[in-house]
Backbone bond lengths (Angstrom), bond angles and torsions (degrees), N, CA, C in turn:
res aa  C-N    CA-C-N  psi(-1)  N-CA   C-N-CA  omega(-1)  CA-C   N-CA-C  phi
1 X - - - 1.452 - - 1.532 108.48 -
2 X 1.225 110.05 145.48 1.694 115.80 -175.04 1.171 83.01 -86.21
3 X 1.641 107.68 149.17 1.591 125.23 135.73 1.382 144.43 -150.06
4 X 1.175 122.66 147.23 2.024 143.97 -149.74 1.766 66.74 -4.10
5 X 1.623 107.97 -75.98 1.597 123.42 -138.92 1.932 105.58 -47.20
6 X 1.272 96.07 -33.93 1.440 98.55 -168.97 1.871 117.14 -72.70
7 X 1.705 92.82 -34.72 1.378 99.07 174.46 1.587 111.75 -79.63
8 X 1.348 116.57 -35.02 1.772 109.69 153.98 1.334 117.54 -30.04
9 X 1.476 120.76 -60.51 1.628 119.38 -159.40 1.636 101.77 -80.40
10 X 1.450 118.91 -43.00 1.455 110.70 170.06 1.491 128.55 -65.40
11 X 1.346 116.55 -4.80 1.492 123.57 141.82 1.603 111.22 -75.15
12 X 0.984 125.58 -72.12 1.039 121.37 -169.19 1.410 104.52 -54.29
13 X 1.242 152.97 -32.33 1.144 146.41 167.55 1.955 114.45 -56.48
14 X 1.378 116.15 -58.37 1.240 122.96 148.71 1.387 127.92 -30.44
15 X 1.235 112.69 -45.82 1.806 112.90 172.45 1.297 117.79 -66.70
16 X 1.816 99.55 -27.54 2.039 103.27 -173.92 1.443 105.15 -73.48
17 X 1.167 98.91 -27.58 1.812 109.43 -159.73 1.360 86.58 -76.05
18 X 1.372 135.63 -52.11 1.314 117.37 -150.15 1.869 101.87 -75.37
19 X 1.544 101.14 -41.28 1.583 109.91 -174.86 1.809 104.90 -48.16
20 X 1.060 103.96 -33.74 1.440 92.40 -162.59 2.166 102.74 -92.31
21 X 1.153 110.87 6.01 1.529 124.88 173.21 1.532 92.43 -94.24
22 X 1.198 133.38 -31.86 1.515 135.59 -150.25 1.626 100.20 -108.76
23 X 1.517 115.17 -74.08 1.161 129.04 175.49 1.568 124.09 0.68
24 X 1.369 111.00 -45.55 1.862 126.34 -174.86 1.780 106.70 -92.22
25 X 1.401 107.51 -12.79 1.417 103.68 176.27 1.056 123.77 -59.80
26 X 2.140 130.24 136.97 1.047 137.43 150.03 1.104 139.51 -44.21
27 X 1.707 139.83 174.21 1.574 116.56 147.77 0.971 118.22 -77.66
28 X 1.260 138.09 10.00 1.234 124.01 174.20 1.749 104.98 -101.18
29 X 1.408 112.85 -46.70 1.541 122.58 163.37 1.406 114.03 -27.07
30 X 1.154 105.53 -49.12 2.249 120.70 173.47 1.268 110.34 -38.98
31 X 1.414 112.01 -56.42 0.961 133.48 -149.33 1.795 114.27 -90.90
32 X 1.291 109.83 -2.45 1.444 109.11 174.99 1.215 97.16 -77.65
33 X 1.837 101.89 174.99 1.588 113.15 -171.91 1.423 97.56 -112.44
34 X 1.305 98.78 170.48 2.068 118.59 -173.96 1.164 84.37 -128.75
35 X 1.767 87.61 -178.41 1.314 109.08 -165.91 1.804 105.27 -95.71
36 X 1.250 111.41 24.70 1.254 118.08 152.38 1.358 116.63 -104.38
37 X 1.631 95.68 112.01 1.992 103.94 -179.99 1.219 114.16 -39.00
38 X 1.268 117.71 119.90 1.672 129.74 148.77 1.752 94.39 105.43
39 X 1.049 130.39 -14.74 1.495 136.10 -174.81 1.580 128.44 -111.72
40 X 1.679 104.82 121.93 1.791 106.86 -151.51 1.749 84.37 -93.35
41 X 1.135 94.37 -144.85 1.699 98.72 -167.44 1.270 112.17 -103.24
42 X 1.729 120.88 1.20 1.448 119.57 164.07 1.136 98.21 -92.71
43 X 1.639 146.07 -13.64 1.070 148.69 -157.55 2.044 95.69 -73.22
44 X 1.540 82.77 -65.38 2.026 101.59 -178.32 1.589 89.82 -40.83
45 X 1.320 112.50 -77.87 1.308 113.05 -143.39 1.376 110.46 -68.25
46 X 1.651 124.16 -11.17 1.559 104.00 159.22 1.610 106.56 -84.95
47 X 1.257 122.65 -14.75 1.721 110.49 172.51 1.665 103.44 -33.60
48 X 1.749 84.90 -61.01 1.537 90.37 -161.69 1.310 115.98 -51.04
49 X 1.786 118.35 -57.13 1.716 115.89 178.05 1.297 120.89 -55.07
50 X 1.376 107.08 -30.30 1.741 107.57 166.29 1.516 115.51 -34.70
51 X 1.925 113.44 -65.93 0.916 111.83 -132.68 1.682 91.11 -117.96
52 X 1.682 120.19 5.53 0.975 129.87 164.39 1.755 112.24 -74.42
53 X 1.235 125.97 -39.33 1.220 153.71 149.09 1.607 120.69 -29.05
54 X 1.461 106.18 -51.63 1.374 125.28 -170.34 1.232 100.42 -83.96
55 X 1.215 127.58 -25.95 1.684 133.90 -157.35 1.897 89.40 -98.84
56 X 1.451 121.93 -53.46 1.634 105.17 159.64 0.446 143.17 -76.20
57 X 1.820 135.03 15.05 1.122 147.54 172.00 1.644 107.22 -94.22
58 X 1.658 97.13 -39.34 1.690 88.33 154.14 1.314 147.13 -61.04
59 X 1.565 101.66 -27.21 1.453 119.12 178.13 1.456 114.02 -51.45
60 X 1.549 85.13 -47.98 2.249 102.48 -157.04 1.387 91.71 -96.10
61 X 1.408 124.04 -33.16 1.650 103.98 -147.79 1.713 86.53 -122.35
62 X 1.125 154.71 80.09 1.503 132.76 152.07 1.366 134.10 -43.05
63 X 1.343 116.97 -27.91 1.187 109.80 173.89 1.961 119.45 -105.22
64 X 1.169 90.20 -9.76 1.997 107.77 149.32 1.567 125.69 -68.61
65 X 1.403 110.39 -17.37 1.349 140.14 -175.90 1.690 105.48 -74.74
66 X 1.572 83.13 -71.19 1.187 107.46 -161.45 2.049 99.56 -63.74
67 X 1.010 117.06 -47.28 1.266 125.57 169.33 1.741 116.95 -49.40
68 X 1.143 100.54 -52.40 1.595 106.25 169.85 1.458 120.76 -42.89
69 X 1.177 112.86 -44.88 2.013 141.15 -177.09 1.835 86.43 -57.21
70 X 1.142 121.86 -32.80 1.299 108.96 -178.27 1.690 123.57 -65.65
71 X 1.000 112.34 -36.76 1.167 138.11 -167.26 1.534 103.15 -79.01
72 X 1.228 138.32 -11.51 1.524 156.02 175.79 1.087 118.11 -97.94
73 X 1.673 116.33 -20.23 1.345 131.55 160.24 1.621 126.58 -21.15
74 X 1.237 103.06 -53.14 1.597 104.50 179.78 1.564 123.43 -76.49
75 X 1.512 110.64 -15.34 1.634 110.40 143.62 1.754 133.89 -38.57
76 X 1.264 103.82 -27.20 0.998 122.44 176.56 1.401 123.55 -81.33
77 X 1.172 110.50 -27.54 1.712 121.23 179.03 1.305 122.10 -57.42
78 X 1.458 102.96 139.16 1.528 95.29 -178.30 1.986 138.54 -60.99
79 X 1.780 92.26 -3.37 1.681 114.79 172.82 1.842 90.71 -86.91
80 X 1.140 140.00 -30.86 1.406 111.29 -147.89 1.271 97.41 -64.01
81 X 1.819 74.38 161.52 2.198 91.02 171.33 2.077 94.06 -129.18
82 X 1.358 72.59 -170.75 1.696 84.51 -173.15 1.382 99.04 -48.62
83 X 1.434 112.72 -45.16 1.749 118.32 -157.48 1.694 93.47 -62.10
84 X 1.328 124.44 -34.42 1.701 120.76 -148.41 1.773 82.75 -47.80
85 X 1.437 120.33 -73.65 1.832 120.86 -164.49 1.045 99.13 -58.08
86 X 1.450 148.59 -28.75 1.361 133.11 -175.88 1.282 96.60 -65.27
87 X 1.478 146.79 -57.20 1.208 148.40 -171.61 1.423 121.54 -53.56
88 X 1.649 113.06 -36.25 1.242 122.14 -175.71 1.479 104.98 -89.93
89 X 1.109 110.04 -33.46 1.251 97.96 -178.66 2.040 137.47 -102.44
90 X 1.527 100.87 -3.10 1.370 110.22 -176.50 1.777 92.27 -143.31
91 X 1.081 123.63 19.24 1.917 104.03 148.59 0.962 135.40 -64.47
92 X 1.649 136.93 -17.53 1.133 151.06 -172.74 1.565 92.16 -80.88
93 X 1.626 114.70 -37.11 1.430 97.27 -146.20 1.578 77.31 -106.54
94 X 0.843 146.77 -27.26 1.783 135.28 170.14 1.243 119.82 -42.48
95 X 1.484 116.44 -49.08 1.370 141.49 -173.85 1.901 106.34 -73.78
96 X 1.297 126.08 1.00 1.243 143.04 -179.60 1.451 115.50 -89.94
């Protein structure tokens, strides 16, 4: 049987693994692309803090959660493009 504690440490095990693949990177290293179109390797790795973030903010805060979902709103619009969530969601971490 899984439990809270077990899926804690296999995150936390996952975060070491990745830090220590990441950790030695350059700015220019950041900045290469993957095999996700249009997205270099700071791109992935703020996906992840984005939405690693969003997922404990659900835990602790539900109605901080729920407020946040607002702000994603314009994904929804009938102009968005691929870029609209790239923008909302990894500028903080581009701009790093």
């Amino acid at each position: 049987m899984t439990t809270a504690s077990g899926v804690r440490d296999d995150l936390l095990a996952e975060q070491e693994a990745l830090d220590v693949l990441v950790a030695g990177l350059d700015d220019e290293q950041w900045e290469l692309p993957t095999p996700s179109e249009r997205w270099s390797v700071r791109d992935q790795i703020g996906h992840l803090a984005f939405f690693d973030g969003t997922a404990a903010l659900a835990i602790v805060d539900e109605d901080g959660f729920r407020a946040s979902l607002a702000s994603l709103s314009p994904v929804f619009a009938p102009d968005a493009t691929p870029d609209t969530m790239d923008d909302l969601t990894l500028a903080t971490f581009r701009a790093m």
